[in-house]
gemmi code that builds the backbone of each chain (N, CA, C; Angstrom):
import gemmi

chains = {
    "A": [
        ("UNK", (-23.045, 25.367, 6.093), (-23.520, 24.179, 6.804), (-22.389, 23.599, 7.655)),
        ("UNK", (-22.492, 23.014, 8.603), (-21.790, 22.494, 9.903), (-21.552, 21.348, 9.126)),
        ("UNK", (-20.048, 20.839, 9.373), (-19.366, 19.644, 9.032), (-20.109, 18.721, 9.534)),
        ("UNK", (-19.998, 17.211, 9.487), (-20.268, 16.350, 10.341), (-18.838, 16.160, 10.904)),
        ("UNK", (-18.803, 15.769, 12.580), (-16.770, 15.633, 13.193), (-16.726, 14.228, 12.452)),
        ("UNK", (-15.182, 15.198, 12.421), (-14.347, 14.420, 12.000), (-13.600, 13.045, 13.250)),
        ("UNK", (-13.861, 13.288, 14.365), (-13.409, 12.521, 15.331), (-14.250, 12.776, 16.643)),
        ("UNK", (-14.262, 12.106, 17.695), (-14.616, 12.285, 18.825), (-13.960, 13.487, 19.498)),
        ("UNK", (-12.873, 13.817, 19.064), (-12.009, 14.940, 19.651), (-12.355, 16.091, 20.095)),
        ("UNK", (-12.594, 16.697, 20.949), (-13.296, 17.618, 21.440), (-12.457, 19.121, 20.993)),
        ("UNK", (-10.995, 18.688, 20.420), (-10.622, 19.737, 19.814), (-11.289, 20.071, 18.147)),
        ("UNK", (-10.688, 19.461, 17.576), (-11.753, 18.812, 16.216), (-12.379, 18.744, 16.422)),
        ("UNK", (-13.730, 18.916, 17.188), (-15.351, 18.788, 16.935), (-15.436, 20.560, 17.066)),
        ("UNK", (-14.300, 21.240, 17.595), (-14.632, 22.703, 18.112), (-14.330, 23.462, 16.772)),
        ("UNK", (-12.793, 22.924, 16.279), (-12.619, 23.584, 14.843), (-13.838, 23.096, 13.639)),
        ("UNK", (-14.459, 22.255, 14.070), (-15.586, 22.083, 12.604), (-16.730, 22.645, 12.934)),
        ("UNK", (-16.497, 23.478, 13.899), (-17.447, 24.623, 14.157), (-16.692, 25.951, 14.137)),
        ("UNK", (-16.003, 26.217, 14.339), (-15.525, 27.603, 14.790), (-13.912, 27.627, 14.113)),
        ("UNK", (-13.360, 26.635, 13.154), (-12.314, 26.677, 12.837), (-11.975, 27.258, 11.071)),
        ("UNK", (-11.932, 28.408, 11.014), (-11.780, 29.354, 10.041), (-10.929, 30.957, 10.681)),
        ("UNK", (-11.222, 31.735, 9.833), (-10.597, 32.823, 9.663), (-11.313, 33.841, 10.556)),
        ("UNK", (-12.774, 33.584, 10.321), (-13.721, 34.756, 10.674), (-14.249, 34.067, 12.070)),
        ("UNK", (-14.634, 33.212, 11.538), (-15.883, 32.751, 12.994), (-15.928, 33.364, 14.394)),
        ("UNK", (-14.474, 33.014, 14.663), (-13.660, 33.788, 16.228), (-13.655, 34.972, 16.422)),
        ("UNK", (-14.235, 35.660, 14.826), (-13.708, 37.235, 15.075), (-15.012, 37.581, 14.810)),
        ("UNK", (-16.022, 37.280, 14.400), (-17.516, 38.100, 14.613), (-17.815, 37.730, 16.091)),
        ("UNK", (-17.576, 35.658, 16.748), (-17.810, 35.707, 18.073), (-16.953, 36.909, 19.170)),
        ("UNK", (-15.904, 37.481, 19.005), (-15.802, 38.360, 19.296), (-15.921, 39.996, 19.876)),
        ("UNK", (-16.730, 40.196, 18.550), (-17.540, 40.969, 18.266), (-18.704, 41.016, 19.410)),
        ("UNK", (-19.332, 39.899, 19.329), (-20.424, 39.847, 19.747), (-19.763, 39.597, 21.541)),
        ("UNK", (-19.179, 39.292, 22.058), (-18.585, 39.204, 22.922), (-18.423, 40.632, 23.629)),
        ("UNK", (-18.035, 42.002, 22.850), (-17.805, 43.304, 23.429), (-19.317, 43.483, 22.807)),
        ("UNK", (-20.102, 43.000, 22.814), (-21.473, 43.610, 22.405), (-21.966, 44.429, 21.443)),
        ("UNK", (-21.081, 44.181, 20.248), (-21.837, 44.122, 18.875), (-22.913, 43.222, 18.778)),
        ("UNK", (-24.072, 44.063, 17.895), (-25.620, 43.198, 17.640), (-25.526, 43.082, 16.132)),
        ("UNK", (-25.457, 44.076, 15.501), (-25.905, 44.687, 13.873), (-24.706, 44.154, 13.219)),
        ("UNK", (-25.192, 43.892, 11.910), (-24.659, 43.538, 10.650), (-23.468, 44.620, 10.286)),
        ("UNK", (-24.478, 46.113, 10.457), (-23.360, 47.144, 10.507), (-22.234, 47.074, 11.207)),
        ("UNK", (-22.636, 47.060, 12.771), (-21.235, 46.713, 13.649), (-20.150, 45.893, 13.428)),
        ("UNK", (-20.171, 44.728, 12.604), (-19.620, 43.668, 12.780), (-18.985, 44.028, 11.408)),
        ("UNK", (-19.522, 44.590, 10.051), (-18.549, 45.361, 9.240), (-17.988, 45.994, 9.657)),
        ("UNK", (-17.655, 46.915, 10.205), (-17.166, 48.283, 11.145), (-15.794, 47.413, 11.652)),
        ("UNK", (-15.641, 46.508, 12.189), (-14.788, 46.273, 12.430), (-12.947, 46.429, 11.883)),
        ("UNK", (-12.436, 46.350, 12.440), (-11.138, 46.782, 11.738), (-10.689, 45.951, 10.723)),
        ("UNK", (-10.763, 44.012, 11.198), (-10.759, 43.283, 9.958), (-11.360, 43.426, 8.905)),
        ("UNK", (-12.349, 44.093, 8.488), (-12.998, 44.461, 7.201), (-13.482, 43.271, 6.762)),
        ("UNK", (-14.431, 42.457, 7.532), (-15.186, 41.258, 6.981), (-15.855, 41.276, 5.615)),
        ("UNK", (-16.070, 40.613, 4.949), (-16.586, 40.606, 3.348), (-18.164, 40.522, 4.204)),
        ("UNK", (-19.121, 41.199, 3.279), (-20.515, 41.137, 3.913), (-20.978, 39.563, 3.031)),
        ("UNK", (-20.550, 38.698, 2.467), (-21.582, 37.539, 2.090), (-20.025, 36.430, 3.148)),
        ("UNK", (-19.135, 36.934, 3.533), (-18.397, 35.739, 4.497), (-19.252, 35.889, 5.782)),
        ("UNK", (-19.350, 37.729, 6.456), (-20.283, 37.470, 7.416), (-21.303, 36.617, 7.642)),
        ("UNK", (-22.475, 36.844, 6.689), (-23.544, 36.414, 6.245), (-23.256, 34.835, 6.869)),
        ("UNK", (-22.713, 34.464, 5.702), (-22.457, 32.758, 5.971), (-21.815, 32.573, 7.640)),
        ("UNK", (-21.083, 33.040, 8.166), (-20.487, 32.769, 9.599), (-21.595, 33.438, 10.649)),
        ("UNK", (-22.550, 34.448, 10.455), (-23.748, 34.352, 11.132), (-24.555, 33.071, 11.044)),
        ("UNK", (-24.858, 33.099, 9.818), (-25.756, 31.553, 9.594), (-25.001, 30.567, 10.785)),
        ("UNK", (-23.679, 30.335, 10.163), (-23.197, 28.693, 10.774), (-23.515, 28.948, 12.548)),
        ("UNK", (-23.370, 29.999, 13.060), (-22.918, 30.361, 14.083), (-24.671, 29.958, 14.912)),
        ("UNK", (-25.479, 30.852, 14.070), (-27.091, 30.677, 14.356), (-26.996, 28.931, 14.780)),
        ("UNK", (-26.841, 28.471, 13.118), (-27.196, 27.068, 13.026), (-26.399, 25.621, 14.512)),
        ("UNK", (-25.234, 25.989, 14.569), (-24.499, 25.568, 15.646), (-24.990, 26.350, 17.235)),
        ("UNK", (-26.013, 27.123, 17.103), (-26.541, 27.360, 18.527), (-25.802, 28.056, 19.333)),
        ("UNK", (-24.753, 28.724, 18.681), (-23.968, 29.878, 19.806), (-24.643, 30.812, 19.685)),
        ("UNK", (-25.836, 31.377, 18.464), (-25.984, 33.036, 18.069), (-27.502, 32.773, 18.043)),
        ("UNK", (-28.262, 33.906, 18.569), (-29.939, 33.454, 18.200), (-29.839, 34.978, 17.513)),
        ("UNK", (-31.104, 35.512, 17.120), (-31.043, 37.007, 16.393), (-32.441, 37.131, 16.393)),
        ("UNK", (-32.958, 38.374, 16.612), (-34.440, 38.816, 16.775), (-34.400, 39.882, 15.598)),
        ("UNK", (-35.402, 40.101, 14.988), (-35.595, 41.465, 14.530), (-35.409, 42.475, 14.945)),
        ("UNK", (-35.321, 43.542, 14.782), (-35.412, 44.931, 15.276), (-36.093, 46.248, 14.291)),
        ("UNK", (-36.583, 45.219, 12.858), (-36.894, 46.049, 12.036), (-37.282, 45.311, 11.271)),
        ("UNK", (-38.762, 45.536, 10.548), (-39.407, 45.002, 9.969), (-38.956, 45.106, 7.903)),
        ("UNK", (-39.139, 46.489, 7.446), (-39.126, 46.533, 6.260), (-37.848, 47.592, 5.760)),
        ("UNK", (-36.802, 46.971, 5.137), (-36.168, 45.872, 5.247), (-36.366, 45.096, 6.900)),
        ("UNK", (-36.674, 43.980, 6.812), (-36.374, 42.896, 7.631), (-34.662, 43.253, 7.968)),
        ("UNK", (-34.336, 43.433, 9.336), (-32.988, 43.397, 9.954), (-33.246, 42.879, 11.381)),
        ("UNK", (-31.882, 42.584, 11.662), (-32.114, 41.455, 12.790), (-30.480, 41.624, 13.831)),
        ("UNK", (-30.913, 42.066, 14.934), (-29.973, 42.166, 16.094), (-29.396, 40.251, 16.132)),
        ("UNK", (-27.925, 40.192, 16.695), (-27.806, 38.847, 16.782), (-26.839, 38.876, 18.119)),
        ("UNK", (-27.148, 37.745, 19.196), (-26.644, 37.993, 20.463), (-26.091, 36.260, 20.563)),
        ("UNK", (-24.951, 36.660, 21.690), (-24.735, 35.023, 22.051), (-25.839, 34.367, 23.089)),
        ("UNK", (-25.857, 32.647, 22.568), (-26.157, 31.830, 23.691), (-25.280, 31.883, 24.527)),
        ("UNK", (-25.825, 31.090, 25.855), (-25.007, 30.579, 26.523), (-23.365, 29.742, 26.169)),
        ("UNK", (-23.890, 28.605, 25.062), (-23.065, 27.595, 24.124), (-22.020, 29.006, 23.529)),
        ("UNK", (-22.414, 29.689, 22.873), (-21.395, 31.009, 22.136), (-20.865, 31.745, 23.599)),
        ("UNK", (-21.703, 32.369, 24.293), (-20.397, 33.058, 25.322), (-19.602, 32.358, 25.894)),
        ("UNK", (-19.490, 31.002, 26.431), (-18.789, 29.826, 26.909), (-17.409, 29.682, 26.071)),
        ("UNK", (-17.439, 29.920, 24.613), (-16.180, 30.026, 23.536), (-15.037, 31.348, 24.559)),
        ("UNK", (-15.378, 32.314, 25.571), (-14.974, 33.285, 26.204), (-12.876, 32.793, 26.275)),
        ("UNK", (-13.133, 31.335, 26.958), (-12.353, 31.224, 27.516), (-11.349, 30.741, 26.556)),
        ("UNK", (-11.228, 30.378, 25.325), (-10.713, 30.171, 24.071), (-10.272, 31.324, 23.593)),
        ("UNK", (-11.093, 32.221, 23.360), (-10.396, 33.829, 23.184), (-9.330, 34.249, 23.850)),
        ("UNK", (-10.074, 34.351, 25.398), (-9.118, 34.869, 26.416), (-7.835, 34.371, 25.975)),
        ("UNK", (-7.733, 32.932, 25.860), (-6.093, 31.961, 25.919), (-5.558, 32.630, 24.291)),
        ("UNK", (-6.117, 32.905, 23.801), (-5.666, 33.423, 22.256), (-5.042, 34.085, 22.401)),
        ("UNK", (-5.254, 35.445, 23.215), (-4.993, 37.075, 23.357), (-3.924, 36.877, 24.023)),
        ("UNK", (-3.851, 35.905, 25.424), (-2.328, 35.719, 26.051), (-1.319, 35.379, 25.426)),
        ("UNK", (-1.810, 34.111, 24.473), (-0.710, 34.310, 23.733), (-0.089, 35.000, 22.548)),
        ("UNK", (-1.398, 35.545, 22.314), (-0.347, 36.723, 20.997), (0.130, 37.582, 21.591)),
        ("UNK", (-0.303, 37.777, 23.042), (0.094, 39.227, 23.295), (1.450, 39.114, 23.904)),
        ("UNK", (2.005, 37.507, 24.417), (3.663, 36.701, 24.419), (4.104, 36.867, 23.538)),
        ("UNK", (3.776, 36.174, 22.256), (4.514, 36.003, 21.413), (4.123, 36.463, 20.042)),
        ("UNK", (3.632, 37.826, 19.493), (3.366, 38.216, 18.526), (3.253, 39.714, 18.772)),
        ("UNK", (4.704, 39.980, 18.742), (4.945, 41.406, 18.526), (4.115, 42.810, 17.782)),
        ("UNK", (3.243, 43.520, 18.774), (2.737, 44.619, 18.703), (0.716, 44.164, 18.249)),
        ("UNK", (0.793, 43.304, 18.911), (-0.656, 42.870, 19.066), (-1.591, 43.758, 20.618)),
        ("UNK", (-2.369, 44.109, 20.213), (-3.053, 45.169, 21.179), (-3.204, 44.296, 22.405)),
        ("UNK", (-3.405, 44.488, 23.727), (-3.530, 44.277, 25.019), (-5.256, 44.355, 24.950)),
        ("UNK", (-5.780, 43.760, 25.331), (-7.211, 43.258, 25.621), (-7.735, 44.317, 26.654)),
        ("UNK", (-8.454, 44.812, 27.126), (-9.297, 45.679, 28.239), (-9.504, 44.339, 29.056)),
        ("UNK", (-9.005, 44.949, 30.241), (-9.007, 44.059, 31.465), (-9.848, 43.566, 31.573)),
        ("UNK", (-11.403, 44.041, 31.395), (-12.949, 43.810, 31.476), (-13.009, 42.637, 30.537)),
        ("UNK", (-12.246, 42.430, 29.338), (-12.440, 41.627, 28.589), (-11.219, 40.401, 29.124)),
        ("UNK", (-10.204, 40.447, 29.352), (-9.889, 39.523, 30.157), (-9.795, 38.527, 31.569)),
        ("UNK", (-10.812, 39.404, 32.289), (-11.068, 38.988, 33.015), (-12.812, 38.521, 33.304)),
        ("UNK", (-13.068, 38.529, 32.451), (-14.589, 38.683, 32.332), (-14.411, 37.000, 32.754)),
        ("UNK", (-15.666, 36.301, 33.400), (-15.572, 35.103, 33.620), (-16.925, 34.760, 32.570)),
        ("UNK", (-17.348, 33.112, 31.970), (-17.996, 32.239, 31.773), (-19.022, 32.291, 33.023)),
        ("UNK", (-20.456, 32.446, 33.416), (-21.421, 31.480, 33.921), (-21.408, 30.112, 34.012)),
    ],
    "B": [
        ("UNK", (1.930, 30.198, 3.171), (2.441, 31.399, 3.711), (1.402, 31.715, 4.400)),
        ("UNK", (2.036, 32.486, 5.399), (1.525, 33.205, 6.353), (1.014, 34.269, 5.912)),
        ("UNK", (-0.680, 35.571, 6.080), (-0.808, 36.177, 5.865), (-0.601, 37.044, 6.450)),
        ("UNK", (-0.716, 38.572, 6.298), (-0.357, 39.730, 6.658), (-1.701, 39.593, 7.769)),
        ("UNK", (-0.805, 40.084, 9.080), (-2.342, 40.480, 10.332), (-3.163, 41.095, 9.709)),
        ("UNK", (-4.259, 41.012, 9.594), (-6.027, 41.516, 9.326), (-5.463, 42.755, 10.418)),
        ("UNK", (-5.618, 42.923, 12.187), (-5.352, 44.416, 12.462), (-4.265, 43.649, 13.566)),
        ("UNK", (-4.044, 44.472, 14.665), (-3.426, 44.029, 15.585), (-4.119, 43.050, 16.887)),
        ("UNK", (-5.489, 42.893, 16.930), (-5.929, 42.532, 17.544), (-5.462, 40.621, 17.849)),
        ("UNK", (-5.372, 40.938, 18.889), (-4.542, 39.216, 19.181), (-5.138, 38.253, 18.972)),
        ("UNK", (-6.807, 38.029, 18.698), (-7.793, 36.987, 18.588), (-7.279, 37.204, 16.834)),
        ("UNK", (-7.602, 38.020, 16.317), (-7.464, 37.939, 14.819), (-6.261, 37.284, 14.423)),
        ("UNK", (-4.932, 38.045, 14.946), (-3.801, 37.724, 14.858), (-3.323, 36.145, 14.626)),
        ("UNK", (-3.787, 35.768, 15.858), (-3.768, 33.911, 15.907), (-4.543, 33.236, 15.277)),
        ("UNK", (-5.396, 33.723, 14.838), (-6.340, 33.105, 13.773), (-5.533, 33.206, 12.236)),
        ("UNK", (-5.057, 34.036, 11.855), (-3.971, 34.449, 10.742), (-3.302, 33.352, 11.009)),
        ("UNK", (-2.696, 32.422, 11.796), (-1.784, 31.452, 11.921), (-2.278, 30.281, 12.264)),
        ("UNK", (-3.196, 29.914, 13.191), (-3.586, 29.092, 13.242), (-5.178, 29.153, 12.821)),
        ("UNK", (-5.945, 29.605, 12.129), (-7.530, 29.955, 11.958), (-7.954, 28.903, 10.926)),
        ("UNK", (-7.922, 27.507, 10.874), (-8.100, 26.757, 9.976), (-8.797, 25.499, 10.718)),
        ("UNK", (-9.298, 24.436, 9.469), (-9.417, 23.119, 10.642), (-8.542, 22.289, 10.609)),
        ("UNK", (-7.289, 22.943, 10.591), (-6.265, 21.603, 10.442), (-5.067, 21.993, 11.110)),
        ("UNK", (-4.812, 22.768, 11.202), (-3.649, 23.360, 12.042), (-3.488, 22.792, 13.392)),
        ("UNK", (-4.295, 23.466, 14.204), (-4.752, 22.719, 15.517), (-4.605, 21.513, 15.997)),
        ("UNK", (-5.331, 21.098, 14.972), (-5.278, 19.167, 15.242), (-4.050, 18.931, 15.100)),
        ("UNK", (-2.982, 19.509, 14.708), (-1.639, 18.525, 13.939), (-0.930, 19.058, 15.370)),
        ("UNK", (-1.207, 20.253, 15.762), (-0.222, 20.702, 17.085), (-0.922, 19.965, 18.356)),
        ("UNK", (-1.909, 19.738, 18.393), (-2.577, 18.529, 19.287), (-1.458, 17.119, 19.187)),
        ("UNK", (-1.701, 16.724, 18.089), (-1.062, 15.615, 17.745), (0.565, 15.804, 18.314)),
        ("UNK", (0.965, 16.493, 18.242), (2.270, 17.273, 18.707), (2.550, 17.669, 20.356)),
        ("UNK", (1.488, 18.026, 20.541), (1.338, 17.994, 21.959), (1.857, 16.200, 22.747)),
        ("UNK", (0.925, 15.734, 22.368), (0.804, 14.257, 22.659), (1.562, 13.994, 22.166)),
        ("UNK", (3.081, 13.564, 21.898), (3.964, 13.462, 21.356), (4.008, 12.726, 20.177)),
        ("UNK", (3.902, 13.437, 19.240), (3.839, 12.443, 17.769), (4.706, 13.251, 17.582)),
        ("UNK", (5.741, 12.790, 16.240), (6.660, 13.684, 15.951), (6.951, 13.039, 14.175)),
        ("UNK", (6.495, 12.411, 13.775), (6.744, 12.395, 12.046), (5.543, 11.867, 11.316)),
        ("UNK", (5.715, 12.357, 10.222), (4.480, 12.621, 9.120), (3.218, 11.054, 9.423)),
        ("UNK", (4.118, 10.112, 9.586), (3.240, 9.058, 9.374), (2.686, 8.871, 10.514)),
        ("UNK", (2.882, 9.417, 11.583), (1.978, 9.418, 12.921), (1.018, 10.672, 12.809)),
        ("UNK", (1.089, 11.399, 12.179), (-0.027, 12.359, 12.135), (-0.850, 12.147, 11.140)),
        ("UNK", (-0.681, 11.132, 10.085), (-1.465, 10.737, 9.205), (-2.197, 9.827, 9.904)),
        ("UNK", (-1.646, 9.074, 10.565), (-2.788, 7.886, 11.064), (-3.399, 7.853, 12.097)),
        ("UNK", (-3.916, 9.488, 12.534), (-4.663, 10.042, 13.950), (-5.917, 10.010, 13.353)),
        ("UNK", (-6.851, 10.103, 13.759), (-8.703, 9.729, 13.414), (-8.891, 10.681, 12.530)),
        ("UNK", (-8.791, 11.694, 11.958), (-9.658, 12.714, 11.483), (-8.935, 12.483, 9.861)),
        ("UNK", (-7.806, 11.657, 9.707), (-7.785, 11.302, 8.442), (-6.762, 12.445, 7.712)),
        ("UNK", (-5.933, 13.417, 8.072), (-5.625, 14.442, 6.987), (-4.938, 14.256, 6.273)),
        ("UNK", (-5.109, 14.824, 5.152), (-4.551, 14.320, 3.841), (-3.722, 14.716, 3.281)),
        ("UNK", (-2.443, 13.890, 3.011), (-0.922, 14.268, 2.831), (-0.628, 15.592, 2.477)),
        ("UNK", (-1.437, 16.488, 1.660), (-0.823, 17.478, 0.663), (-1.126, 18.292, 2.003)),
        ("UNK", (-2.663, 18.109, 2.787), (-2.715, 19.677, 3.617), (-1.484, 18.893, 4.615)),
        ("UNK", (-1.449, 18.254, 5.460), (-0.582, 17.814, 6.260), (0.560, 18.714, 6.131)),
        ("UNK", (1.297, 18.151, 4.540), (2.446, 18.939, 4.595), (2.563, 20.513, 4.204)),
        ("UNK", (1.520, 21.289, 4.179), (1.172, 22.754, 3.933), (0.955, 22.971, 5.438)),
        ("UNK", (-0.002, 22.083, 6.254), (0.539, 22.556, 7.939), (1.509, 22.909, 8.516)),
        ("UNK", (2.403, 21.596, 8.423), (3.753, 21.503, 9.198), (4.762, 22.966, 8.329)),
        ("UNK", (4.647, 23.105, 7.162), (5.258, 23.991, 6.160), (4.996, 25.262, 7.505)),
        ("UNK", (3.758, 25.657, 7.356), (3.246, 26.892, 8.038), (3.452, 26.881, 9.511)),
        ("UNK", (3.353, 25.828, 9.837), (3.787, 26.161, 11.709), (5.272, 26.261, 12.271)),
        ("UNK", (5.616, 25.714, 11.158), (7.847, 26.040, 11.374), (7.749, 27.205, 10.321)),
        ("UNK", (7.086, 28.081, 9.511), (7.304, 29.203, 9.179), (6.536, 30.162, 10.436)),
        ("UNK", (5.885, 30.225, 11.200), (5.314, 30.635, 11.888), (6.215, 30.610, 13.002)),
        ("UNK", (7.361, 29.758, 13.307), (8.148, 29.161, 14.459), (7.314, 28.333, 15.557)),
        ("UNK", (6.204, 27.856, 14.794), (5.727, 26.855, 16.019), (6.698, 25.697, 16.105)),
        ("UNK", (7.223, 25.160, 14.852), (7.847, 24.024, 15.155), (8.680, 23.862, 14.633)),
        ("UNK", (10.087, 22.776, 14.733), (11.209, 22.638, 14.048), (11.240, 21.103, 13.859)),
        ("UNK", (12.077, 21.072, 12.329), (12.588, 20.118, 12.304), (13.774, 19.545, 12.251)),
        ("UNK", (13.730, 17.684, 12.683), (15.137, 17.839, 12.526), (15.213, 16.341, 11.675)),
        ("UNK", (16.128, 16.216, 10.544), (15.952, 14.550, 9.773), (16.841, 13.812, 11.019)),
        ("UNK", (16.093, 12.902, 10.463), (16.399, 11.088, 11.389), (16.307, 10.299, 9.813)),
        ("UNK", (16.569, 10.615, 8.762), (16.957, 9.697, 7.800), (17.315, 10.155, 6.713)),
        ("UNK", (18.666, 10.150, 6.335), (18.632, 10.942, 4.927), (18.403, 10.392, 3.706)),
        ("UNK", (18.624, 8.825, 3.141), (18.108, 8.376, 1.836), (16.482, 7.365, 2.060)),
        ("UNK", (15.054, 8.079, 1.247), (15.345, 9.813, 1.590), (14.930, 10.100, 2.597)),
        ("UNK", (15.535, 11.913, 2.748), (15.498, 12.379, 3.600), (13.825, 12.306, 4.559)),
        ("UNK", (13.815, 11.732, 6.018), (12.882, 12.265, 6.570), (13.427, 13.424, 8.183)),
        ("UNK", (11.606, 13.401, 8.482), (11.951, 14.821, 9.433), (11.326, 13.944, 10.439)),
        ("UNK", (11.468, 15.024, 11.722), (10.752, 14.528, 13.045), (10.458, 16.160, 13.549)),
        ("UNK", (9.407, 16.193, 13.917), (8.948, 17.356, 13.952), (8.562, 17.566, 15.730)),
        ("UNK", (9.119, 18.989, 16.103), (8.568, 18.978, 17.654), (8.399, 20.393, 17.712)),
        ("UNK", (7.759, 20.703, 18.720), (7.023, 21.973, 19.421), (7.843, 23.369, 19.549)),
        ("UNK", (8.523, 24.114, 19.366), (8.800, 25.227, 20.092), (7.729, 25.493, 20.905)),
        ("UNK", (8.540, 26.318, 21.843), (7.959, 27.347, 23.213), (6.350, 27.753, 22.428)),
        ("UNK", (7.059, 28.711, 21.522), (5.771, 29.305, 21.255), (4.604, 28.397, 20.478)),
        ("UNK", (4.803, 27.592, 20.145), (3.580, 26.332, 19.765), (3.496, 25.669, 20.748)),
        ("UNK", (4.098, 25.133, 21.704), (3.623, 24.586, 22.894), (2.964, 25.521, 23.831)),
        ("UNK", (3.127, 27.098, 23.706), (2.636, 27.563, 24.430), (0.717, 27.872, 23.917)),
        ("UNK", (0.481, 26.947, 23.167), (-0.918, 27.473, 22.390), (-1.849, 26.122, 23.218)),
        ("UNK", (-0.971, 25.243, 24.237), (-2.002, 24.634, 24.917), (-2.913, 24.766, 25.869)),
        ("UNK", (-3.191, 26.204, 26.015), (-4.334, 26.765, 27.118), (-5.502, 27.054, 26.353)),
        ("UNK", (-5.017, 27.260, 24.863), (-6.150, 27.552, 24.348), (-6.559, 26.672, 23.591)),
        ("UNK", (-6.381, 25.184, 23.181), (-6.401, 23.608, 22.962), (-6.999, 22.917, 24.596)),
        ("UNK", (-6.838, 23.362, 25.425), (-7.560, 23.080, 26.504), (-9.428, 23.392, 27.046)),
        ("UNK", (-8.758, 25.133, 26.634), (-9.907, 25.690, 27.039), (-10.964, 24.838, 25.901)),
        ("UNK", (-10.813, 24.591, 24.373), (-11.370, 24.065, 23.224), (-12.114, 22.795, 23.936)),
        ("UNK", (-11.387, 21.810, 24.629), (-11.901, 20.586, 25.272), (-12.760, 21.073, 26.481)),
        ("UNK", (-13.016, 21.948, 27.550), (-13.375, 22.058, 27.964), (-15.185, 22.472, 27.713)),
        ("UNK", (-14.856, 23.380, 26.418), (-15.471, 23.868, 25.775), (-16.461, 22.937, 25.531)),
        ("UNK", (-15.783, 21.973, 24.063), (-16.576, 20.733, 23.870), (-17.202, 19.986, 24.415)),
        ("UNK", (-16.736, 19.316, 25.305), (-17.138, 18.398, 26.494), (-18.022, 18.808, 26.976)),
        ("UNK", (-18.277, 20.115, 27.175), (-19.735, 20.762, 28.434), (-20.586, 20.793, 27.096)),
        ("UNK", (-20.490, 21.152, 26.090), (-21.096, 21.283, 24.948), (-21.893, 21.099, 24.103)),
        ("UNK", (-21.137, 19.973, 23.340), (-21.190, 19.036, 22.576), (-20.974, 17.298, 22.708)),
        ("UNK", (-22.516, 16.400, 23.392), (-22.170, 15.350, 23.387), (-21.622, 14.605, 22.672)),
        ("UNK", (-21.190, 13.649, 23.502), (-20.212, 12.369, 22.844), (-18.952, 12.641, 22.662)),
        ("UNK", (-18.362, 13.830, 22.651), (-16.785, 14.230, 23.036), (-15.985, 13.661, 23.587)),
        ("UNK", (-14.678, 13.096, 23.278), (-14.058, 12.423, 24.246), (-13.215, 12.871, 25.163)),
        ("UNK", (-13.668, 12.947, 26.397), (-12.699, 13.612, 27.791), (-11.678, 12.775, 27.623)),
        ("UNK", (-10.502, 14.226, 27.379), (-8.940, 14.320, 27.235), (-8.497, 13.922, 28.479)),
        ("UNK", (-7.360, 12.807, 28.179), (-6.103, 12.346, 29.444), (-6.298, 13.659, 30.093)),
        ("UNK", (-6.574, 13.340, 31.517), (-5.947, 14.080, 33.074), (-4.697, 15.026, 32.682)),
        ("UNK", (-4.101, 14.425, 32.334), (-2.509, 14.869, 31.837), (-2.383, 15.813, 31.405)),
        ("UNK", (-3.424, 15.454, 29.828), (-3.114, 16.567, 28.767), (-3.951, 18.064, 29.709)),
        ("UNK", (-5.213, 17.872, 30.094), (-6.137, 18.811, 30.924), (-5.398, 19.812, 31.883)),
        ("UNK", (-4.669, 19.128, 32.517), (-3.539, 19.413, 34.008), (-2.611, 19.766, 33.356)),
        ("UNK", (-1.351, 19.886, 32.659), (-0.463, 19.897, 32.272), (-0.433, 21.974, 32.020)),
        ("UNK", (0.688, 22.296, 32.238), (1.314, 23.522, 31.934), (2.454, 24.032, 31.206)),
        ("UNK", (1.583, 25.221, 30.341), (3.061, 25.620, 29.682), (4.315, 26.278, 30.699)),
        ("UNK", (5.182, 26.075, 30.248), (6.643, 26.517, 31.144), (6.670, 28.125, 30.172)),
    ],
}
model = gemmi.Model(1)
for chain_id, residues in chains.items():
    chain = gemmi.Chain(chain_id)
    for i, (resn, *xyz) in enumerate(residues, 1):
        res = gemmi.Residue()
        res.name, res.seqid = resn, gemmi.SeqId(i, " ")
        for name, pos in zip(("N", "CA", "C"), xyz):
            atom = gemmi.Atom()
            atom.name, atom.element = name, gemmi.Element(name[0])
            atom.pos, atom.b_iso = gemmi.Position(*pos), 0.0
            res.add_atom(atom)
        chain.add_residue(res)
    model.add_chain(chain)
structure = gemmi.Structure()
structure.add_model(model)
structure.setup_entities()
């Protein structure tokens, strides 16, 4: 469940949405166009499948992530960004510059992904 | 303490250091020049002495920030930015920008702080 803010702060209103370990890194994900539950395990961080779970939810619930089915029995469900979630773009981007300054042997981003612009 | 990088990826990476809801806010606070414990206690969002001082612990182990005492009986600190923690204000920007288009009722950040560049 989504905090209620802690302040008017538009920085603090962003971390009581998106301020954890994972959040940034499934939006990510979904950013190079991961859909599936599978994909987003697959990843190199090795997400716990009930932390996913919960950071899909918050992510749904806060209106960055919507998710359709794609499969009825088991019930499974593709999950894509809103508008509100791809807009987080430019928060990433500034992340990657700076680890990739100042945090020795952090991978270089695909240009496509750094230069990709916000709508 | 700082954990071991999840992979090399630079979004993950910075999240390993700063991926919390409290980190951020205190280097905000830092930004805007606050510089000892009792000015970062009495910023809106309330944080509470023990994480406070597990922040500041982690962002001068991290080399975001240093300290230096301005009183020795007892001893206090005054805490300020290194390069590389001051350099995390593009992505504390992009966060407000973020918010503001976002999430109503946000409060649009000083001109200053918005405009302002890392060296």
């Amino acid at each position: 469940m989504i905090r209620d803010p802690r302040s008017g702060c538009p920085i603090a209103t962003t971390l009581d949405i998106v301020g954890d370990r994972w959040t940034l890194v499934v939006l990510r994900d979904l950013l190079v166009g991961k859909k599936r539950f599978s994909e987003f395990l697959a990843s190199p961080e090795e997400i716990a499948t009930n932390v996913l779970t919960d950071r899909l939810a918050l992510l749904e619930e806060a209106g960055l992530v919507t998710k359709t089915p794609y499969q009825l029995r088991p019930k499974r469900y593709e999950f894509s960004l809103t508008k509100k979630g791809e807009a987080l773009l430019p928060t990433l981007q500034a992340m990657c510059r700076w680890a990739n300054r100042f945090i020795p042997g952090t991978w270089t981003p695909p240009e496509s992904f750094m230069r990709r612009k916000v709508k």
